[in-house]
MDTraj code that builds the backbone (N, CA, C; nanometers):
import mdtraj as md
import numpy as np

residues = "UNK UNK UNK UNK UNK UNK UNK UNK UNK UNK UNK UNK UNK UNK UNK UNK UNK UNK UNK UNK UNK UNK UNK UNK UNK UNK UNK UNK UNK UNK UNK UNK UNK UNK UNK UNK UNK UNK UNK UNK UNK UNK UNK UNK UNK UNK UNK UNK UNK UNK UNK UNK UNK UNK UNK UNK UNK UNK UNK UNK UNK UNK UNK UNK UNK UNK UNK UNK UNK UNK UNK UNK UNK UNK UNK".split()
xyz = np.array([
    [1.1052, -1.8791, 3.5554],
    [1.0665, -1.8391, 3.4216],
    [1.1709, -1.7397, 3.3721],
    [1.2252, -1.7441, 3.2542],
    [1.3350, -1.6610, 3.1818],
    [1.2548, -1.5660, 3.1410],
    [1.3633, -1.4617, 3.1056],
    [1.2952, -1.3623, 3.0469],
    [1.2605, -1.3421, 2.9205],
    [1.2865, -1.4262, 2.7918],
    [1.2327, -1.4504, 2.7049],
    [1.0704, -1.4794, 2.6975],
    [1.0515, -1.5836, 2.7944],
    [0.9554, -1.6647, 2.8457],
    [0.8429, -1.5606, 2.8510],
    [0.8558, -1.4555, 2.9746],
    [0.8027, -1.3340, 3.0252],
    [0.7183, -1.2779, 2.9003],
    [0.8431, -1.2658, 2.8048],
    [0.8205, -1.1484, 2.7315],
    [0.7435, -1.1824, 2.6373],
    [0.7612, -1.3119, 2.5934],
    [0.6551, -1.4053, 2.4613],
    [0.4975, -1.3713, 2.5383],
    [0.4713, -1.4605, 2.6836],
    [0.3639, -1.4491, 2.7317],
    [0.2871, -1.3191, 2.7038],
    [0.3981, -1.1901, 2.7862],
    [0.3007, -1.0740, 2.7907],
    [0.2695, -1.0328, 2.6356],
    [0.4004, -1.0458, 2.5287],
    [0.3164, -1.0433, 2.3790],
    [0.1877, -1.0877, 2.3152],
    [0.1896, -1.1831, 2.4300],
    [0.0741, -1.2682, 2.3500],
    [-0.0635, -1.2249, 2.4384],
    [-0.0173, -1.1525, 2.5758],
    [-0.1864, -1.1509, 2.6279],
    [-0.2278, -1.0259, 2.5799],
    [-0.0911, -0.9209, 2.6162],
    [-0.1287, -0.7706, 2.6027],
    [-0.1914, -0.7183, 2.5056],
    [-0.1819, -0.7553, 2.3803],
    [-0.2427, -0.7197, 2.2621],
    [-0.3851, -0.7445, 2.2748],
    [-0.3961, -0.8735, 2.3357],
    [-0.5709, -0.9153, 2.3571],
    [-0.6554, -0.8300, 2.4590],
    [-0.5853, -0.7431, 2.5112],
    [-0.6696, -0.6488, 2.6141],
    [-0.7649, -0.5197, 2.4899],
    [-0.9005, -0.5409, 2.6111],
    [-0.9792, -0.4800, 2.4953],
    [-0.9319, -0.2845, 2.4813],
    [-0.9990, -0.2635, 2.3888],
    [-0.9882, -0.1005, 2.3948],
    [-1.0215, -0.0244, 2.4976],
    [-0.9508, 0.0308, 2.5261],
    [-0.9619, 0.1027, 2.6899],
    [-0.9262, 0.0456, 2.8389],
    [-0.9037, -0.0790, 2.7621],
    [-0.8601, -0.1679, 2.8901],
    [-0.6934, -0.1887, 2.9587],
    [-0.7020, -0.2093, 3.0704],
    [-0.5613, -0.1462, 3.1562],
    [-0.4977, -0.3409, 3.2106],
    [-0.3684, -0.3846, 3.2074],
    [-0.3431, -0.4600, 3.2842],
    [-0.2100, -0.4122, 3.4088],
    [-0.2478, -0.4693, 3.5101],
    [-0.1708, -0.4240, 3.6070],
    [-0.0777, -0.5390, 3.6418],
    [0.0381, -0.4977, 3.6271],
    [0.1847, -0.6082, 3.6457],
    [0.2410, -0.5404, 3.7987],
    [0.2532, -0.6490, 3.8773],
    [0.3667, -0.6376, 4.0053],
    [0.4783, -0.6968, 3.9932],
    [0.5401, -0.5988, 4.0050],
    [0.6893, -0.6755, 3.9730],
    [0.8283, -0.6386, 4.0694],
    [0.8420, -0.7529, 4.0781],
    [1.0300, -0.7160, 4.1282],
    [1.1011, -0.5928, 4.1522],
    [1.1356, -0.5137, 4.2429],
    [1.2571, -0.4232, 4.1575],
    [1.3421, -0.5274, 4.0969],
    [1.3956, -0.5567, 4.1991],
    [1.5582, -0.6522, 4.1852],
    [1.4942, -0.7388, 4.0798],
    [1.3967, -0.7944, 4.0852],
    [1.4108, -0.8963, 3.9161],
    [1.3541, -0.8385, 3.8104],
    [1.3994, -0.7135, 3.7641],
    [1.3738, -0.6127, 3.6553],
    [1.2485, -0.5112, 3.6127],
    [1.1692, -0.5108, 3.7514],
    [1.0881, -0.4129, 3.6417],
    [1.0839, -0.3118, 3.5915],
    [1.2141, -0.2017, 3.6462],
    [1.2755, -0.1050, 3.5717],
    [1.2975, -0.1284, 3.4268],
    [1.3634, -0.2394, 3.3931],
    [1.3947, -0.2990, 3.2182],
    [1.2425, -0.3450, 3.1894],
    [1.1542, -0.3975, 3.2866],
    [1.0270, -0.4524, 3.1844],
    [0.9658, -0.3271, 3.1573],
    [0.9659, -0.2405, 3.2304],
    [0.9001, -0.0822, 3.1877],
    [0.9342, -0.0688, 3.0782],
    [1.0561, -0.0063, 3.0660],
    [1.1405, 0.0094, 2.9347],
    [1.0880, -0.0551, 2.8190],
    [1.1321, -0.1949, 2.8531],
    [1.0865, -0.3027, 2.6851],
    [0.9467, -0.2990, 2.6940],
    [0.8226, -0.2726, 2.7713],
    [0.7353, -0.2475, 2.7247],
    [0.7350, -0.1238, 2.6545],
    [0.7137, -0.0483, 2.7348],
    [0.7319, 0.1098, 2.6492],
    [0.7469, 0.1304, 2.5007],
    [0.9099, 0.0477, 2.4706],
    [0.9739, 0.0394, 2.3472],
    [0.9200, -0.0608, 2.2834],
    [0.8320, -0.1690, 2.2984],
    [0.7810, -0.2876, 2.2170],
    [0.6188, -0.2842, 2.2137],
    [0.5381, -0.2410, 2.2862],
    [0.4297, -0.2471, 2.2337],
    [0.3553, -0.1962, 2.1343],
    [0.4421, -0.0501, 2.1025],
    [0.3228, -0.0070, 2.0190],
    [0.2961, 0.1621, 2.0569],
    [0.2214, 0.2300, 1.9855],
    [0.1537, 0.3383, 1.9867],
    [0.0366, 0.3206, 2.0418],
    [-0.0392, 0.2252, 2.0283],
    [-0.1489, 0.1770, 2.0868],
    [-0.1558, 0.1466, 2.2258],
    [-0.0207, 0.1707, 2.3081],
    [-0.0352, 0.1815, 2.4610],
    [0.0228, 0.2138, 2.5113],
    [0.0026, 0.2435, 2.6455],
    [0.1012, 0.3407, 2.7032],
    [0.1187, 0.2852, 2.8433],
    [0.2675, 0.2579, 2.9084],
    [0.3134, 0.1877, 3.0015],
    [0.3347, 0.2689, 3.1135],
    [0.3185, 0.2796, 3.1918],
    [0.3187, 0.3849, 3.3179],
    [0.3612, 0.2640, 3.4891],
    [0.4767, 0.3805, 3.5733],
    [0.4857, 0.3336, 3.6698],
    [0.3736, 0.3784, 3.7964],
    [0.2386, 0.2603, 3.8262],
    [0.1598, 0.3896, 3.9498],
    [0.2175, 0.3580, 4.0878],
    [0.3187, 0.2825, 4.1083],
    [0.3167, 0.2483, 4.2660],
    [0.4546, 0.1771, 4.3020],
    [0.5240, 0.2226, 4.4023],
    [0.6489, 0.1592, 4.4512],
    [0.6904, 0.1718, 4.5523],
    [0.6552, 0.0399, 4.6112],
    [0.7017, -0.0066, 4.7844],
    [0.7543, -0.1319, 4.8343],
    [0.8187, -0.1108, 4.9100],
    [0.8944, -0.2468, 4.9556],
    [0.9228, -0.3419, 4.8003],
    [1.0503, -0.2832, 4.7669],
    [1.0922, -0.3300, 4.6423],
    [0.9823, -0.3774, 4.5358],
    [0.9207, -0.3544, 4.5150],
    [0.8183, -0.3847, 4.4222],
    [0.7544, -0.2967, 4.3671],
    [0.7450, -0.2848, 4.2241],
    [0.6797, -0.1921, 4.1396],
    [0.5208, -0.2491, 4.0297],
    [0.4406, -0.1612, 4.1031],
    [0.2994, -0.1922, 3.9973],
    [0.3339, -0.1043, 3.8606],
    [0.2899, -0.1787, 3.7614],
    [0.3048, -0.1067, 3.6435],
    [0.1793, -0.1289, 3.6076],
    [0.1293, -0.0034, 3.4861],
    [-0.0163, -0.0431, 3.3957],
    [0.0461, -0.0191, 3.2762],
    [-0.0434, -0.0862, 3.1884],
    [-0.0593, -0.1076, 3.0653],
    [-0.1687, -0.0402, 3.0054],
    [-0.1715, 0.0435, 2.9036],
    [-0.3547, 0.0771, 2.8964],
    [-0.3282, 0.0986, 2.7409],
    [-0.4682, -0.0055, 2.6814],
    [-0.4732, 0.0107, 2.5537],
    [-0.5735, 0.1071, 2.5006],
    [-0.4762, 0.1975, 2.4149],
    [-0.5737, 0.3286, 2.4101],
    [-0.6728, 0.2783, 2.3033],
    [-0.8141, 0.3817, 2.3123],
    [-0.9343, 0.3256, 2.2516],
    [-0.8526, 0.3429, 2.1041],
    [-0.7938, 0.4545, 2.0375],
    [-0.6915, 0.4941, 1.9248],
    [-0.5939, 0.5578, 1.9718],
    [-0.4715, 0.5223, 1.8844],
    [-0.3715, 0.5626, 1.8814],
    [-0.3546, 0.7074, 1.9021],
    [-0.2496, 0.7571, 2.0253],
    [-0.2605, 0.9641, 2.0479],
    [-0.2577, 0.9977, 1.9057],
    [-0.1814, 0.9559, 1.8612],
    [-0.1518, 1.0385, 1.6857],
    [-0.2947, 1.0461, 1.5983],
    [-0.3699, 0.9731, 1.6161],
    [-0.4971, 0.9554, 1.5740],
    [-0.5961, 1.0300, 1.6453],
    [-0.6112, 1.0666, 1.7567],
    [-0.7168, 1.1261, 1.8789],
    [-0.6843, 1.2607, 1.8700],
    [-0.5782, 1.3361, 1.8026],
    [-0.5089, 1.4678, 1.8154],
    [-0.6551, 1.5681, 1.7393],
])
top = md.Topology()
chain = top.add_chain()
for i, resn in enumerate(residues, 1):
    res = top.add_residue(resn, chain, resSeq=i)
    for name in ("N", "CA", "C"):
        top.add_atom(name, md.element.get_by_symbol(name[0]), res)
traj = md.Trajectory(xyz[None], top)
């Protein structure tokens, strides 16, 4: 799967996660999840927030968590 591919998919599920709800990605080092951190981070939104919780034997868990509102809004 390319990384275009990747990136359409997770566009299309991530948004559908409900309010308050978290998805957890395992990923690669070596096949990018340093850069998928990143382009999430930078492409989803205010509405979520991308975090690294775990990294072993080349592999990184990432979460996703869609905030119930936006921080700028909850202040």
């Amino acid at each position: 799967m390319g990384k275009a591919v990747l990136h359409d998919m997770l566009l299309t599920w991530l948004p559908r996660l409900a309010p308050g709800g978290t998805a957890y990605l395992v990923v690669q080092r070596n096949l990018g999840a340093d850069s998928l951190h990143a382009w999430l981070g930078g492409t989803l939104g205010s509405r979520f927030a991308t975090s690294r919780l775990a990294s072993a034997k080349g592999f990184r868990v990432l979460a996703v968590h869609h905030h119930l509102t936006p921080p700028e809004e909850s202040a």
